[in-house]
mmCIF entry with sequence, helices, sheets and N, C-alpha, C, O atoms, coordinates in Angstrom:
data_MODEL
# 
_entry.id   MODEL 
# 
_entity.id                         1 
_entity.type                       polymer 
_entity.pdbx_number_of_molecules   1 
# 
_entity_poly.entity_id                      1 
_entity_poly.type                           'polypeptide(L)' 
_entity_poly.nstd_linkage                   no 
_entity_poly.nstd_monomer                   no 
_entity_poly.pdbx_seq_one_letter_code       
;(UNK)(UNK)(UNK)(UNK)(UNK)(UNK)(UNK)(UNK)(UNK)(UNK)(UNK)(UNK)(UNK)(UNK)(UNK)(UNK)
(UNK)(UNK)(UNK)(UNK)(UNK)(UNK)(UNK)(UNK)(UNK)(UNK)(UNK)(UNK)(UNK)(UNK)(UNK)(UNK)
(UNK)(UNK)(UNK)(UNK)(UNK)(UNK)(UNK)(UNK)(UNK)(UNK)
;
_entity_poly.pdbx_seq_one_letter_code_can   XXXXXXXXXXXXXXXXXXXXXXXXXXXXXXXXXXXXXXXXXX 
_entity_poly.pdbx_strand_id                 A 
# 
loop_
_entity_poly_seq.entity_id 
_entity_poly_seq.num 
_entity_poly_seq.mon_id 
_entity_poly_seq.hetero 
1 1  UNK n 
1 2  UNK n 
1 3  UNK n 
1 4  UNK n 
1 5  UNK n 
1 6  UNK n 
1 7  UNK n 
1 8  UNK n 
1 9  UNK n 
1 10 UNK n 
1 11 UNK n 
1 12 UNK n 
1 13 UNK n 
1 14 UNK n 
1 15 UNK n 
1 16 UNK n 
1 17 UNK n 
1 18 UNK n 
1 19 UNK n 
1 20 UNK n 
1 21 UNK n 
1 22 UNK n 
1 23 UNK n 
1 24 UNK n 
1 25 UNK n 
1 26 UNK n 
1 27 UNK n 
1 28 UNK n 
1 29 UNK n 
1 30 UNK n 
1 31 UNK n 
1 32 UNK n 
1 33 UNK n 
1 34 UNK n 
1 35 UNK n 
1 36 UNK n 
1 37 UNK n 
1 38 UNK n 
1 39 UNK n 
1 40 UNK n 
1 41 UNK n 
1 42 UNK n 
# 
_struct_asym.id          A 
_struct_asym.entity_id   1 
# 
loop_
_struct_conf.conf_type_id 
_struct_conf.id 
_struct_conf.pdbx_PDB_helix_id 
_struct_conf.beg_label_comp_id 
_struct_conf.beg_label_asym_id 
_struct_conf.beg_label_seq_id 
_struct_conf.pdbx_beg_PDB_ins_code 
_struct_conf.end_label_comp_id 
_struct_conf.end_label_asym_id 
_struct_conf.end_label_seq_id 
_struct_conf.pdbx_end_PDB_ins_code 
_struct_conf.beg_auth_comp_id 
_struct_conf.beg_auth_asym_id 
_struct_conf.beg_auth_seq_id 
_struct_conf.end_auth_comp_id 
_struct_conf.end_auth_asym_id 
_struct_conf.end_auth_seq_id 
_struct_conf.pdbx_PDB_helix_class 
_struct_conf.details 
_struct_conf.pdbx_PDB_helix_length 
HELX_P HELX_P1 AA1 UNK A 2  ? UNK A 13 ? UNK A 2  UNK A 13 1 ? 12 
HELX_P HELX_P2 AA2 UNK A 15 ? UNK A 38 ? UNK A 15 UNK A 38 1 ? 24 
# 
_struct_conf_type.id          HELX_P 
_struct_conf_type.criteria    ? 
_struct_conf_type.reference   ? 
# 
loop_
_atom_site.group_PDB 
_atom_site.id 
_atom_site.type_symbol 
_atom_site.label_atom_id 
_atom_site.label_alt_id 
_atom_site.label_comp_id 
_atom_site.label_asym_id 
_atom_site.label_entity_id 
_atom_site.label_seq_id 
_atom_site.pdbx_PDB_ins_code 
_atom_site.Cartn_x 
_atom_site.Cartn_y 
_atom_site.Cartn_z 
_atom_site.occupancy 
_atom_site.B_iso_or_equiv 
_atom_site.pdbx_formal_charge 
_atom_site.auth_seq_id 
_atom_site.auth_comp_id 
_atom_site.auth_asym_id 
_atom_site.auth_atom_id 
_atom_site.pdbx_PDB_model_num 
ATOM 1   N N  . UNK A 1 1  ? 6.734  7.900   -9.807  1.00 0.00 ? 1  UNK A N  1 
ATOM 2   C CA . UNK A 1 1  ? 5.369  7.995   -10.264 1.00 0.00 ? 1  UNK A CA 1 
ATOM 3   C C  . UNK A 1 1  ? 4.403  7.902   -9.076  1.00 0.00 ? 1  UNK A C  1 
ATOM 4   O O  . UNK A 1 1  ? 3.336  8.514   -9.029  1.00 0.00 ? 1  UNK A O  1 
ATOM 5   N N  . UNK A 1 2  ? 4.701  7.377   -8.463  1.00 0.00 ? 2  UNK A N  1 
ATOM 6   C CA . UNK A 1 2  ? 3.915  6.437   -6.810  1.00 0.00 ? 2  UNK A CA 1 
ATOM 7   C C  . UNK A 1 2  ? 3.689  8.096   -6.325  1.00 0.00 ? 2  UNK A C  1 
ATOM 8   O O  . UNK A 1 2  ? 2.534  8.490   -6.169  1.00 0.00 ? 2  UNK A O  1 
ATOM 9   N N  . UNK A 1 3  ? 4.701  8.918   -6.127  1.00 0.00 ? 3  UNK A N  1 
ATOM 10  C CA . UNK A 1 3  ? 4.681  9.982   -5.291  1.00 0.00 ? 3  UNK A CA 1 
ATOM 11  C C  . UNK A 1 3  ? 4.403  10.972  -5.540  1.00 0.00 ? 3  UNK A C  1 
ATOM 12  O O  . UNK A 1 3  ? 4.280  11.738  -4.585  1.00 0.00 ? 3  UNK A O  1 
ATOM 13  N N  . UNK A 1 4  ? 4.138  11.542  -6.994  1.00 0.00 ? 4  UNK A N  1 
ATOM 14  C CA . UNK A 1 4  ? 3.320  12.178  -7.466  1.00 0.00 ? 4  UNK A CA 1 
ATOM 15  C C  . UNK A 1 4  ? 2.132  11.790  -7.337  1.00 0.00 ? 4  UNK A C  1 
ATOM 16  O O  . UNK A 1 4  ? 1.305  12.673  -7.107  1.00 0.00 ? 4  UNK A O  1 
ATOM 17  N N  . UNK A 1 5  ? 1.663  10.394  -7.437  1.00 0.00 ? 5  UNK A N  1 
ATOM 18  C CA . UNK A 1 5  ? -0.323 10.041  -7.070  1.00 0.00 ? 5  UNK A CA 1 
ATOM 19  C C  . UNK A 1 5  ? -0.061 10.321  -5.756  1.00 0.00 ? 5  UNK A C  1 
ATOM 20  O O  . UNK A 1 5  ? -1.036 10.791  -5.170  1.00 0.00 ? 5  UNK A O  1 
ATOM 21  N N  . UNK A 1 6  ? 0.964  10.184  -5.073  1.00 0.00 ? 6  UNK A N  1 
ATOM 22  C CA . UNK A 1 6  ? 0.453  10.354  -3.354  1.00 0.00 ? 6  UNK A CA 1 
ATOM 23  C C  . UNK A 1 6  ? -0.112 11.878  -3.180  1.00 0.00 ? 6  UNK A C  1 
ATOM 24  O O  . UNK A 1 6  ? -1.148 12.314  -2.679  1.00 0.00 ? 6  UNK A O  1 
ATOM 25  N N  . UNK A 1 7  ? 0.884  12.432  -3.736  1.00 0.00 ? 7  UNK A N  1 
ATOM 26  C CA . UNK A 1 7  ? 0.953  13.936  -3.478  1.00 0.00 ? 7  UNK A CA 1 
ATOM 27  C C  . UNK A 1 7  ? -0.570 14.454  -4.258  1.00 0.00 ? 7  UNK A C  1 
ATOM 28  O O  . UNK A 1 7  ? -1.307 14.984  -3.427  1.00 0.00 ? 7  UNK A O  1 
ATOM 29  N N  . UNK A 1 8  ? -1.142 14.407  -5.596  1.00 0.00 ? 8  UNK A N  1 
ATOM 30  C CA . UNK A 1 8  ? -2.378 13.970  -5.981  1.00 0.00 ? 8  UNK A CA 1 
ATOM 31  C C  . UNK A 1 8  ? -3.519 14.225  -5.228  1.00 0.00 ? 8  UNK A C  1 
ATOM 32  O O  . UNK A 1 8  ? -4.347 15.113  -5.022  1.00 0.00 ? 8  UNK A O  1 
ATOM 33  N N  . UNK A 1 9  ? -3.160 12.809  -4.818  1.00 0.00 ? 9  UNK A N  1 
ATOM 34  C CA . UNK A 1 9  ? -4.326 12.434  -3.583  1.00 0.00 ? 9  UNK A CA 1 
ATOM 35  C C  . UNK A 1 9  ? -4.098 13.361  -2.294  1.00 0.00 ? 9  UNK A C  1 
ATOM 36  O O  . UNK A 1 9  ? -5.092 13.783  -1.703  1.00 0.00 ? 9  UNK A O  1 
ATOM 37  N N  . UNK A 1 10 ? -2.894 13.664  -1.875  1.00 0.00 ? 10 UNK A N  1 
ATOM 38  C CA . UNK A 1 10 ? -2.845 14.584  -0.615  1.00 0.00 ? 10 UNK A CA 1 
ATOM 39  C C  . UNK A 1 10 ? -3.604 15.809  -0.621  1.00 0.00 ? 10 UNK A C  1 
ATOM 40  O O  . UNK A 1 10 ? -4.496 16.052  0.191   1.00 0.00 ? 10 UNK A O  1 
ATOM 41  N N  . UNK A 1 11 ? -3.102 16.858  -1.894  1.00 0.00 ? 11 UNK A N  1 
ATOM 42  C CA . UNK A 1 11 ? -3.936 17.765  -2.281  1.00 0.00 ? 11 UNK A CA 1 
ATOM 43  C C  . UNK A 1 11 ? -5.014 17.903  -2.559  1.00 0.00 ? 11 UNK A C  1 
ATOM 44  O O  . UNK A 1 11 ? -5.391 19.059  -2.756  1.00 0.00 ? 11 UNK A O  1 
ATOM 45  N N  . UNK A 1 12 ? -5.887 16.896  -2.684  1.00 0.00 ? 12 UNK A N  1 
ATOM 46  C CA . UNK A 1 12 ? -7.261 16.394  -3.472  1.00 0.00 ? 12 UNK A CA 1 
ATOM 47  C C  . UNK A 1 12 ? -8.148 16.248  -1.782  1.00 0.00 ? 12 UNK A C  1 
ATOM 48  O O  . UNK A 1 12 ? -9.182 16.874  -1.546  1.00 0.00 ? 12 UNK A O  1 
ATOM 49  N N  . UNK A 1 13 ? -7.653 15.556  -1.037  1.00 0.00 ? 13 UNK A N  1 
ATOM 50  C CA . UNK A 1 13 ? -8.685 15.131  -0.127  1.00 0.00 ? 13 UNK A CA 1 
ATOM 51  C C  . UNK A 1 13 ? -7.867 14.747  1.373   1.00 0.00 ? 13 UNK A C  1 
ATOM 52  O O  . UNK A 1 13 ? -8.451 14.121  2.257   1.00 0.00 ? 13 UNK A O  1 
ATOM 53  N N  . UNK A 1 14 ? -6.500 15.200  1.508   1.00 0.00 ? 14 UNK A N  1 
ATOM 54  C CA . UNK A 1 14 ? -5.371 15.496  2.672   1.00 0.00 ? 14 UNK A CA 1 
ATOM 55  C C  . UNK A 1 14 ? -4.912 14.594  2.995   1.00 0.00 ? 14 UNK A C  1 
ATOM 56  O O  . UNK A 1 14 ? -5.018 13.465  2.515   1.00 0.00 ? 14 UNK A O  1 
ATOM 57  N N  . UNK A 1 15 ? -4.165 15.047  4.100   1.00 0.00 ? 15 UNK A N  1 
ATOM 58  C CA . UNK A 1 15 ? -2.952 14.065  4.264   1.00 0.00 ? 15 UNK A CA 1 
ATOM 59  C C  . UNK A 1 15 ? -3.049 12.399  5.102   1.00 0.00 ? 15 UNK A C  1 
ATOM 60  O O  . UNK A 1 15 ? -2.193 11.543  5.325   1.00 0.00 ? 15 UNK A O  1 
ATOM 61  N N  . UNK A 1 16 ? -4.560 12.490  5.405   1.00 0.00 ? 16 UNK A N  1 
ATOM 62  C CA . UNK A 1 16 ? -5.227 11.011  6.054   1.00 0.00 ? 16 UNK A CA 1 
ATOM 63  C C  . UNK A 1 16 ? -5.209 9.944   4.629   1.00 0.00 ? 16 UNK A C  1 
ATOM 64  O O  . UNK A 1 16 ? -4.438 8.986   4.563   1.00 0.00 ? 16 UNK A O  1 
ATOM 65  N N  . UNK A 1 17 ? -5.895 10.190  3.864   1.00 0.00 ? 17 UNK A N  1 
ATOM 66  C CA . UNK A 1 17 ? -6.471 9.496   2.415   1.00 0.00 ? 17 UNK A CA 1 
ATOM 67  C C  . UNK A 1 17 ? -5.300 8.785   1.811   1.00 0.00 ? 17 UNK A C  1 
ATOM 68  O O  . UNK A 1 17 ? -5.151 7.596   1.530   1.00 0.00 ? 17 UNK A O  1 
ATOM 69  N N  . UNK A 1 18 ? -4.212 10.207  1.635   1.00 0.00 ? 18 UNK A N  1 
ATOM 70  C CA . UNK A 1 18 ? -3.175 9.787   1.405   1.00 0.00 ? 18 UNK A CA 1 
ATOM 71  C C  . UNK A 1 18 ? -2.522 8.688   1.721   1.00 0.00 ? 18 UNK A C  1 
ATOM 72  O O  . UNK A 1 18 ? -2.531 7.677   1.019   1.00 0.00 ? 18 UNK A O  1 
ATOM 73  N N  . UNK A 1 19 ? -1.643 8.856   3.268   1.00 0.00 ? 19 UNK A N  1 
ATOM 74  C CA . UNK A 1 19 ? -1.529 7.654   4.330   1.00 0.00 ? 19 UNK A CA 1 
ATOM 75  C C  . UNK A 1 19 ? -2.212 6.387   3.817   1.00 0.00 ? 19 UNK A C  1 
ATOM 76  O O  . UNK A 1 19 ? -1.581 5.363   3.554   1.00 0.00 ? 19 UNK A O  1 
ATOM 77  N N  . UNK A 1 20 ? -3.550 6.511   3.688   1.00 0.00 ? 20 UNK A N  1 
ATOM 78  C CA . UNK A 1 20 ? -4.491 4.956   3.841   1.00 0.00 ? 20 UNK A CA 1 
ATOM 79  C C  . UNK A 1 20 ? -4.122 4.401   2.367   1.00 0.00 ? 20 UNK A C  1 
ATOM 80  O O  . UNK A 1 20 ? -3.533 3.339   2.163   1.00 0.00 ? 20 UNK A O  1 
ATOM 81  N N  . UNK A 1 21 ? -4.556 5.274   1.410   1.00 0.00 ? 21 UNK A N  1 
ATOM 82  C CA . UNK A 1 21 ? -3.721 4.804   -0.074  1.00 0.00 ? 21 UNK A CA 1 
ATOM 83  C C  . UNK A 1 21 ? -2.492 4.240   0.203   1.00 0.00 ? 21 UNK A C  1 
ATOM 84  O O  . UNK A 1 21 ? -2.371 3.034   -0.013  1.00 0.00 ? 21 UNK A O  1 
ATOM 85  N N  . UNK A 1 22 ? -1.070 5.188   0.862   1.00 0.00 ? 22 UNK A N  1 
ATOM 86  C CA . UNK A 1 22 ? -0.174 4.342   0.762   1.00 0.00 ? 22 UNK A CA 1 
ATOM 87  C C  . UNK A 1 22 ? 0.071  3.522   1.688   1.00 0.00 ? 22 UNK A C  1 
ATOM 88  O O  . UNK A 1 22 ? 1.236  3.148   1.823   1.00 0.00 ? 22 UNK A O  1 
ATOM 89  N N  . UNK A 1 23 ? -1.062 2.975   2.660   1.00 0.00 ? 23 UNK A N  1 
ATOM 90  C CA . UNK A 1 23 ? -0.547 1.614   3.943   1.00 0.00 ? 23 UNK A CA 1 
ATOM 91  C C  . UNK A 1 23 ? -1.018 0.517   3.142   1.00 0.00 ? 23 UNK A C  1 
ATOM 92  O O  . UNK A 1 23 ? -0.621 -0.631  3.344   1.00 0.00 ? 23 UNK A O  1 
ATOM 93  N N  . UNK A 1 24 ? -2.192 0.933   1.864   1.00 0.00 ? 24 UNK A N  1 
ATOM 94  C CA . UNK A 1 24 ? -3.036 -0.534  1.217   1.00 0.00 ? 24 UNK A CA 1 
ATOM 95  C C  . UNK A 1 24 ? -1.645 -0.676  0.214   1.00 0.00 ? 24 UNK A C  1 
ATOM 96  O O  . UNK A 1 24 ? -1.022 -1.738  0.219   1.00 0.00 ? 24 UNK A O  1 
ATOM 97  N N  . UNK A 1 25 ? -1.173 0.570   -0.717  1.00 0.00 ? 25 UNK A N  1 
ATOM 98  C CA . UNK A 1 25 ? 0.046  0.149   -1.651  1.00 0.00 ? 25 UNK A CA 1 
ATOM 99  C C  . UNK A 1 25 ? 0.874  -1.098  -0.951  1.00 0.00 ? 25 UNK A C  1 
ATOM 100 O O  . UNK A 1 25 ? 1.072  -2.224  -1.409  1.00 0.00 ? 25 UNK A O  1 
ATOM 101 N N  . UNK A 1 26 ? 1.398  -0.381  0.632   1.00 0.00 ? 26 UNK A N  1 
ATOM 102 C CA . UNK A 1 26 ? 2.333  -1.651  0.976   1.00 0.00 ? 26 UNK A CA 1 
ATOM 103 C C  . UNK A 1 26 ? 2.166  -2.992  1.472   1.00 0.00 ? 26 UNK A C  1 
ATOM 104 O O  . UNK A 1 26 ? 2.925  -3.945  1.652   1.00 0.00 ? 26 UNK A O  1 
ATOM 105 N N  . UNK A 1 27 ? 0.725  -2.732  1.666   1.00 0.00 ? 27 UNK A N  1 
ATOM 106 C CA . UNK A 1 27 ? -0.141 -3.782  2.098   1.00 0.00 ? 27 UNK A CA 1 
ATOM 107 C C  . UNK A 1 27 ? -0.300 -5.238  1.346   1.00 0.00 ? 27 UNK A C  1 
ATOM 108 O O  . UNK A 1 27 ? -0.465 -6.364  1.815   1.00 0.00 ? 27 UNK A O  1 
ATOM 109 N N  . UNK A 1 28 ? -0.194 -4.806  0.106   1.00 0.00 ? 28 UNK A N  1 
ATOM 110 C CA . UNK A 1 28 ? -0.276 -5.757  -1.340  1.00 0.00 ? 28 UNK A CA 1 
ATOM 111 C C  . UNK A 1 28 ? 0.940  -6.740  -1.310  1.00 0.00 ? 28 UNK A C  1 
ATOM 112 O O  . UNK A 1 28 ? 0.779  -7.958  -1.385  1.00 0.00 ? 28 UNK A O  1 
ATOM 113 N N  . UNK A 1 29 ? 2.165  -6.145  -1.194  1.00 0.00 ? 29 UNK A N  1 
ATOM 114 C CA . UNK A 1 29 ? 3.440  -6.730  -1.326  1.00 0.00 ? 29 UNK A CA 1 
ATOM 115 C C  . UNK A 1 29 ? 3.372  -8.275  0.188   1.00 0.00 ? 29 UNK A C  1 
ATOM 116 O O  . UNK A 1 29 ? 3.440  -9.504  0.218   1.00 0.00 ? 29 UNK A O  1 
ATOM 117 N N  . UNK A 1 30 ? 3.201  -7.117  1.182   1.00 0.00 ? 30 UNK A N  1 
ATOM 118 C CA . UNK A 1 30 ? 3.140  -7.564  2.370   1.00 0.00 ? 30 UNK A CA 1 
ATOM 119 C C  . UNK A 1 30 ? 2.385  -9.133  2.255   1.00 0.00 ? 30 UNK A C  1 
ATOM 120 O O  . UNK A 1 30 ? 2.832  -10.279 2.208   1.00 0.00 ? 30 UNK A O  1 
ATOM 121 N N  . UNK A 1 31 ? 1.506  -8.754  2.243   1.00 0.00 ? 31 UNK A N  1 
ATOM 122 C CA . UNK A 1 31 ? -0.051 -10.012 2.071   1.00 0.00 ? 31 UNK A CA 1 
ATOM 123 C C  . UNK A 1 31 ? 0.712  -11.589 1.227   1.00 0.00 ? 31 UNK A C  1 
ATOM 124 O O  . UNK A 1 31 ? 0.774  -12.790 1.490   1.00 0.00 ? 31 UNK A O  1 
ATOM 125 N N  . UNK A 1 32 ? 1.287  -10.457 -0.132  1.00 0.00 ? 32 UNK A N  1 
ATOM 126 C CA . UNK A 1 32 ? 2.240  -11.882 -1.135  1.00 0.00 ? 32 UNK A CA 1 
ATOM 127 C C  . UNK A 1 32 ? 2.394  -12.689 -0.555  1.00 0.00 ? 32 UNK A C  1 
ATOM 128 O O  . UNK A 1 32 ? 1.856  -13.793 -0.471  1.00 0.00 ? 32 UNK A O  1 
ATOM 129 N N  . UNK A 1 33 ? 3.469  -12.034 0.111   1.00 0.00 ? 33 UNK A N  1 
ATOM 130 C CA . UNK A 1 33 ? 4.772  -12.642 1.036   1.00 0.00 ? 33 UNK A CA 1 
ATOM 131 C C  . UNK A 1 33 ? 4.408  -13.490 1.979   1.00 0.00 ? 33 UNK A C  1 
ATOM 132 O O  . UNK A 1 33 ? 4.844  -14.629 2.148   1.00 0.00 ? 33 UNK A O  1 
ATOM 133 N N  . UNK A 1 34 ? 3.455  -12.826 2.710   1.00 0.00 ? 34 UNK A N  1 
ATOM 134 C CA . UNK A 1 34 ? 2.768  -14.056 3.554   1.00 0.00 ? 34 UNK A CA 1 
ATOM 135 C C  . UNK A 1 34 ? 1.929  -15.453 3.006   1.00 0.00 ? 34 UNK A C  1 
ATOM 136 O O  . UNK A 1 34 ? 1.850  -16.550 3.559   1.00 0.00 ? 34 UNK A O  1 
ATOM 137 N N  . UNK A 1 35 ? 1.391  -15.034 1.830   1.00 0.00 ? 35 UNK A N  1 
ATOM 138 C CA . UNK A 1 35 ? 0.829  -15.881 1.395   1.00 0.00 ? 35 UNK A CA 1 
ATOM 139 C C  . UNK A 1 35 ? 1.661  -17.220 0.726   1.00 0.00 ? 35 UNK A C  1 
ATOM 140 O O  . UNK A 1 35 ? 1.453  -18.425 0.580   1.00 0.00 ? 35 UNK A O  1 
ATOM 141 N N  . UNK A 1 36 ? 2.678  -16.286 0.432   1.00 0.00 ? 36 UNK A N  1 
ATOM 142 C CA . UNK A 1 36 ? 3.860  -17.099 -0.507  1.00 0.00 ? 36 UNK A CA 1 
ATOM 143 C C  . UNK A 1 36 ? 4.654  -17.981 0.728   1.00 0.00 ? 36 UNK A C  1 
ATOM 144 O O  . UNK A 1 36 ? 5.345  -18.851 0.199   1.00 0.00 ? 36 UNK A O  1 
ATOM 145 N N  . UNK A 1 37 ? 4.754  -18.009 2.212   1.00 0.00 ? 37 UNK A N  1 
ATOM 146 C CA . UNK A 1 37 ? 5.655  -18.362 3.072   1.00 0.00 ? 37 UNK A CA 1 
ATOM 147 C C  . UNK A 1 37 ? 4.388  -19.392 3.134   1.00 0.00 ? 37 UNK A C  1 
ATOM 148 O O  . UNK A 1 37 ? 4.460  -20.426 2.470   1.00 0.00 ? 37 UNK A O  1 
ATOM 149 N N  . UNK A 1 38 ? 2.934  -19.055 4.124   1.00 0.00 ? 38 UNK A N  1 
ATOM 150 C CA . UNK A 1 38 ? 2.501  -19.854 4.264   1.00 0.00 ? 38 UNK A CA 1 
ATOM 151 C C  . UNK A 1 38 ? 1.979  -21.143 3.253   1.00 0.00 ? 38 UNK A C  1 
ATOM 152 O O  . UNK A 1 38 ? 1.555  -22.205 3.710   1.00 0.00 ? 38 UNK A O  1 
ATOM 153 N N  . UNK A 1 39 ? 2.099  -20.826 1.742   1.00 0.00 ? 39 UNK A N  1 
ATOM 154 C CA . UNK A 1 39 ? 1.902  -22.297 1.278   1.00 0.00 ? 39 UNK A CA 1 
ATOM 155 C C  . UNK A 1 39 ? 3.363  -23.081 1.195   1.00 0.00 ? 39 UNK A C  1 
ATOM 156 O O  . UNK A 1 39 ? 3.323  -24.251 0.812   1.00 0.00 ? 39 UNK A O  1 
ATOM 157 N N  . UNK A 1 40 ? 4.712  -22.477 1.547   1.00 0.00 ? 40 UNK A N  1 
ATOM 158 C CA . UNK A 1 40 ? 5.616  -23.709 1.832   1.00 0.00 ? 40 UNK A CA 1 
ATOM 159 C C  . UNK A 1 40 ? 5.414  -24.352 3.030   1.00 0.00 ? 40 UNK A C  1 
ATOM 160 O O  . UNK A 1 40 ? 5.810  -25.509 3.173   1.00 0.00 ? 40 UNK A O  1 
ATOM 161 N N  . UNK A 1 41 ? 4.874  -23.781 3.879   1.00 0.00 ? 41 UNK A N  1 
ATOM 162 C CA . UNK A 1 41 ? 4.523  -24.538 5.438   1.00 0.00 ? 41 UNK A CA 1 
ATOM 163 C C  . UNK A 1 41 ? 4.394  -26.210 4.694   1.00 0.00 ? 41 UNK A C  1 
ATOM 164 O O  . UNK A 1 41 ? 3.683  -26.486 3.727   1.00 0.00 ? 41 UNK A O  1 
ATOM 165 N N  . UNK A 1 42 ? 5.210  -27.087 5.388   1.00 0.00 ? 42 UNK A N  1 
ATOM 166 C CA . UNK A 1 42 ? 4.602  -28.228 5.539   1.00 0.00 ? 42 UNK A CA 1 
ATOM 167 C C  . UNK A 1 42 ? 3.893  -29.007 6.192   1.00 0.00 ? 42 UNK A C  1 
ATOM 168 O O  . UNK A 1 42 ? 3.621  -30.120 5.741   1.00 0.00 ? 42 UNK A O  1 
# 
């Protein structure tokens, strides 16, 4: 589903927009993870 909106968006407004859509998609997961490590910090 993800890659059909990429493709979407590629055709709609090219292949930069695209990219930035999908660096924020992985961006989300990323951010968690950090967030989730730094509150076990003791």
């Amino acid at each position: 589903m993800g890659g059909l909106f990429y493709c979407y968006i590629y055709f709609r407004n090219g292949v930069i927009v695209s990219m930035l859509f999908h660096a924020f998609w992985n961006l989300l997961p990323f951010l968690s993870e950090c967030l989730r490590i730094a509150s076990e910090v003791p």
